[in-house]
C-alpha positions as CSV (number, residue, x, y, z in Angstrom):
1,X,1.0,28.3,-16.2
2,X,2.5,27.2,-12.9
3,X,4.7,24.1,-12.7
4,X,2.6,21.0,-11.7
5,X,3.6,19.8,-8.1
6,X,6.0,16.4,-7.7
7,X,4.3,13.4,-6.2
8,X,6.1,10.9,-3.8
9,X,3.0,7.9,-3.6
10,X,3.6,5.4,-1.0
11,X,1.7,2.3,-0.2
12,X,0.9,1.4,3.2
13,X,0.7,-2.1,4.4
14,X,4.5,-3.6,3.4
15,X,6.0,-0.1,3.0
16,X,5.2,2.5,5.9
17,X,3.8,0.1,8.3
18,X,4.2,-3.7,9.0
19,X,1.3,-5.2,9.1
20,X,2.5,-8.9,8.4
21,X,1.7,-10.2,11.7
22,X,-2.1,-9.2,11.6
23,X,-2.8,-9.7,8.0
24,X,-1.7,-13.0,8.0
25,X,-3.4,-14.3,11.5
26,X,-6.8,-12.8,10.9
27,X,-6.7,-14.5,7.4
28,X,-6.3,-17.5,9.3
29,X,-8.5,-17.4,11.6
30,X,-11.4,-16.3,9.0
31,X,-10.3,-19.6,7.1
32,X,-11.1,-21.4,10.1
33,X,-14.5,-19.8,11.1
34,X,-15.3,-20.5,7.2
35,X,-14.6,-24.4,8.0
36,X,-12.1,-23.9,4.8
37,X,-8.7,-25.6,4.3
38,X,-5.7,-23.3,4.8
39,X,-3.1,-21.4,3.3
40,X,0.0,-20.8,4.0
41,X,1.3,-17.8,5.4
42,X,3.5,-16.9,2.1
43,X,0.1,-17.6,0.3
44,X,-1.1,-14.8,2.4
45,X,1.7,-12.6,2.1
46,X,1.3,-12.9,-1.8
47,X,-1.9,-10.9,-1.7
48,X,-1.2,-8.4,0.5
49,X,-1.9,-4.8,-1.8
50,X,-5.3,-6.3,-3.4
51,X,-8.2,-5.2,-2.3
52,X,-10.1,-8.1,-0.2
53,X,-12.6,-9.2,-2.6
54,X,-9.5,-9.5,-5.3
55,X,-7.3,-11.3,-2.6
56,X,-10.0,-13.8,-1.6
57,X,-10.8,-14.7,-5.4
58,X,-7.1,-15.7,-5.6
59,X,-6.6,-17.5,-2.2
60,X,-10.2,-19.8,-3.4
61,X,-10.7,-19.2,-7.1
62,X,-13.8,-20.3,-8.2
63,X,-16.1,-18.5,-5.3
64,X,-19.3,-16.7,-6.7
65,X,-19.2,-12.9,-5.8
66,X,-22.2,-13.7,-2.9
67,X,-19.3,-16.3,-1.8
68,X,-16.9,-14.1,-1.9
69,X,-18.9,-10.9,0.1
70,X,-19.2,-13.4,3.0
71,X,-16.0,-14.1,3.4
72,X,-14.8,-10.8,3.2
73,X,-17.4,-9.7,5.6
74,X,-16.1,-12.7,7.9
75,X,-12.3,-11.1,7.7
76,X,-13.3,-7.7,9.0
77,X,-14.9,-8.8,11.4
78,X,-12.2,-11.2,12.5
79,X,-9.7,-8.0,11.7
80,X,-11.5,-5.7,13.7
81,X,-11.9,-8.2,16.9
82,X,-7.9,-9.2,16.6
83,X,-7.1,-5.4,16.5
84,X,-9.7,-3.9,19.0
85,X,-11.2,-6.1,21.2
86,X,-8.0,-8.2,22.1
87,X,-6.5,-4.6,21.9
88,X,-3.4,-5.4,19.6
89,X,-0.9,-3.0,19.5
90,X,-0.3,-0.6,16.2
91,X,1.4,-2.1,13.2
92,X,5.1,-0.8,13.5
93,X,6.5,1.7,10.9
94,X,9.7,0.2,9.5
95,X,12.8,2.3,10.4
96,X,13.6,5.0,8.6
97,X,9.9,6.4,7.6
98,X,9.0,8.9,9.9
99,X,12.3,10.9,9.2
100,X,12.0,10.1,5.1
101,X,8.1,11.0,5.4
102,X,8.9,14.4,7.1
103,X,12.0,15.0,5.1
104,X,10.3,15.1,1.8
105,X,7.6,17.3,2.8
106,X,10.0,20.0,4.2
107,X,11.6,19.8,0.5
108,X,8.2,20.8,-0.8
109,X,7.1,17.1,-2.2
110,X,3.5,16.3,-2.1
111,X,2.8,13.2,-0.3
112,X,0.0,10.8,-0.9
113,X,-1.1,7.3,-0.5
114,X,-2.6,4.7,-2.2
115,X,-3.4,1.3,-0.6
116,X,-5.3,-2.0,-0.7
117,X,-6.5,-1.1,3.0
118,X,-10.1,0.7,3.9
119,X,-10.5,4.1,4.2
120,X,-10.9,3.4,8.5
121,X,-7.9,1.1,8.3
122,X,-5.8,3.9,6.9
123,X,-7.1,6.9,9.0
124,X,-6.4,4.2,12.0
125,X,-2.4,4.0,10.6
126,X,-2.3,8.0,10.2
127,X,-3.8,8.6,13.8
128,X,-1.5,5.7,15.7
129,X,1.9,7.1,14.3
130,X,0.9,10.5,14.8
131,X,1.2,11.3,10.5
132,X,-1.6,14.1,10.4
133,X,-0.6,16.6,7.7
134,X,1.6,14.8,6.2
135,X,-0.4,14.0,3.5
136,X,-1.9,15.7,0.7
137,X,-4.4,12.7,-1.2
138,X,-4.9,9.6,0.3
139,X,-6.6,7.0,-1.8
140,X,-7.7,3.1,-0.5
141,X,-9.7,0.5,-1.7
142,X,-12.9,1.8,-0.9
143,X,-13.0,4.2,-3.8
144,X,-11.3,2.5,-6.6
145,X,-10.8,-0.5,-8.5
146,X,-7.8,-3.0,-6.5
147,X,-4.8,-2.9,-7.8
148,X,-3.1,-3.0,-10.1
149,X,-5.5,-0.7,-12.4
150,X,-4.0,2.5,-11.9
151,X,-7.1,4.5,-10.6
152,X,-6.0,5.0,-7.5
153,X,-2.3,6.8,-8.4
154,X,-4.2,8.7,-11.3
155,X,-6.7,10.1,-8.7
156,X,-4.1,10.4,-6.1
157,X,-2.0,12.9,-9.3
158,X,-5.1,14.9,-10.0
159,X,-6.0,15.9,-6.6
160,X,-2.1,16.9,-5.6
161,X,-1.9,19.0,-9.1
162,X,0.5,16.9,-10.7
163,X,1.8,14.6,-13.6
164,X,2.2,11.5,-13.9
165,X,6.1,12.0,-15.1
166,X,6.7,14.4,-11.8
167,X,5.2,11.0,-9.5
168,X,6.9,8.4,-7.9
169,X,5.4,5.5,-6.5
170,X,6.9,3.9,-3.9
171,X,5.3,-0.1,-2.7
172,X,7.1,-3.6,-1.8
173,X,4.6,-5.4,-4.2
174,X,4.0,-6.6,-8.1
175,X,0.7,-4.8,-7.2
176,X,2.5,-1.7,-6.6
177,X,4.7,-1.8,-9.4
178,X,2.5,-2.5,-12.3
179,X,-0.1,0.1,-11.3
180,X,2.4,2.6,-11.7
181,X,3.8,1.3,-14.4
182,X,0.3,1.5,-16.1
183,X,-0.5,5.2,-15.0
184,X,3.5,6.3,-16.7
185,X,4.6,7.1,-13.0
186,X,8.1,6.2,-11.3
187,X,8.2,2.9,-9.8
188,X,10.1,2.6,-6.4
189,X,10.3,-1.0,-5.0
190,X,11.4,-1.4,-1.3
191,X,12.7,-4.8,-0.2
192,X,11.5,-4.9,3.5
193,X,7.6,-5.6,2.2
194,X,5.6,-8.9,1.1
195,X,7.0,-9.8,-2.6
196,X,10.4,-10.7,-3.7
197,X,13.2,-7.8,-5.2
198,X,12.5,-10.9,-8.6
199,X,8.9,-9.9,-8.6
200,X,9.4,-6.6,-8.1
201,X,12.1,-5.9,-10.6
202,X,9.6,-8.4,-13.0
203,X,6.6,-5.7,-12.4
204,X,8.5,-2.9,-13.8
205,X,10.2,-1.3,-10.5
206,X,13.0,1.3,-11.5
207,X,14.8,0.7,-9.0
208,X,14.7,-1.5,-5.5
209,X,15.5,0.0,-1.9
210,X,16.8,-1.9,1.1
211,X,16.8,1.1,3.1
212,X,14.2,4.0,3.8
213,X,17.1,6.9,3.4
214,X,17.8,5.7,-0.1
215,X,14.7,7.3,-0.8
216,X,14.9,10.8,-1.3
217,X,17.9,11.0,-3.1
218,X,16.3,8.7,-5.8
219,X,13.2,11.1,-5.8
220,X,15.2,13.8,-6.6
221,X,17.2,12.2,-9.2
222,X,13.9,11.1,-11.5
223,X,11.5,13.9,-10.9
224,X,13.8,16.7,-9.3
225,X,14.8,18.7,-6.8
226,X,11.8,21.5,-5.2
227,X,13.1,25.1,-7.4
């Protein structure tokens, strides 16, 4: 049989792109438009990876689901008006991801991704930066359960033809951490995203990276170099 294919996962918002700055305002301005009272922005921050519905039930617990539709409705729409119509510019990629990105797929790994965006919001990342090809399964909230059930890295191992103990996930939230942990994968925490290195480390993260080029050197070392 042939060997199964290694796995480099990556989150998106937090860990290829920053998206702090947009996240955080259209929350804002959908807490205002909803006449609720507001939350802080390290509130908003905390919830960054869940899928909407999941990060609105823990900003307000105690909505009803019909509640909580509406006010996710009321955040794309704020979303999409802060990023289109007032024609904000791309989230940045942090430093360093292009090169790792491109790096690990000349070395043969199989990239993926697996985020709390949309399945638009995504496609919108790939297209501004110009990451086409790069990637071989690309899995968002739309499809799956938020995180941290591990549907999304389990799908995301299936589609590439690999194993779970050839996969590393790689996110900058608890989120992140503990869905890998639950589907036997590697967990990579980075330090430049929304949750502490404590919370991190506290989710299950092997290891924690302050800088993008410690990356591939740690993929090799826990699922190996490409024979």
């Amino acid at each position: 049989m042939p060997e199964p294919t290694k796995l480099v996962v990556f989150d998106c918002d937090g860990t290829l792109v920053d998206s702090q700055h947009m996240i955080v305002g259209a929350m804002h301005e959908t807490f205002r438009e909803a006449q609720l009272p507001r939350v802080s922005d390290s509130q908003v921050r905390s919830i960054v990876g869940l899928s909407l519905n999941e990060a609105i039930a823990v900003l307000i617990p105690g909505l009803n689901s019909c509640e909580r539709t509406d006010l996710v409705d009321v955040y794309k729409k704020t979303f999409y008006r802060l990023r289109v119509e007032q024609d904000a510019g791309p989230d940045p990629l942090y430093e360093g991801t292009r090169e790792v990105l491109i790096a690990l797929k000349e070395e043969g790994y199989q990239l993926g991704v697996a985020t709390g965006n949309s399945k638009r919001g995504l496609a919108r990342v790939i297209a501004e930066h110009d990451l086409e090809g790069l990637f071989v399964t690309l899995q968002t909230a739309d499809g799956h359960p938020s995180k941290p059930h591990p549907s999304m890295i389990q799908t995301a191992i299936a589609e590439a033809g690999s194993r779970a103990e050839h996969t590393v996930m790689i996110g900058d939230t608890s989120y992140d951490m503990v869905m890998s942990v639950r589907a036997g994968t590697y967990a990579l925490g980075v330090n430049w995203g929304y949750h502490s290195e404590d919370d991190l480390k506290a989710a299950g993260a092997k290891h924690i990276a302050s800088f993008y080029n410690e990356v591939p050197s740690l993929v090799r070392a826990w699922i190996g170099n490409i024979a």
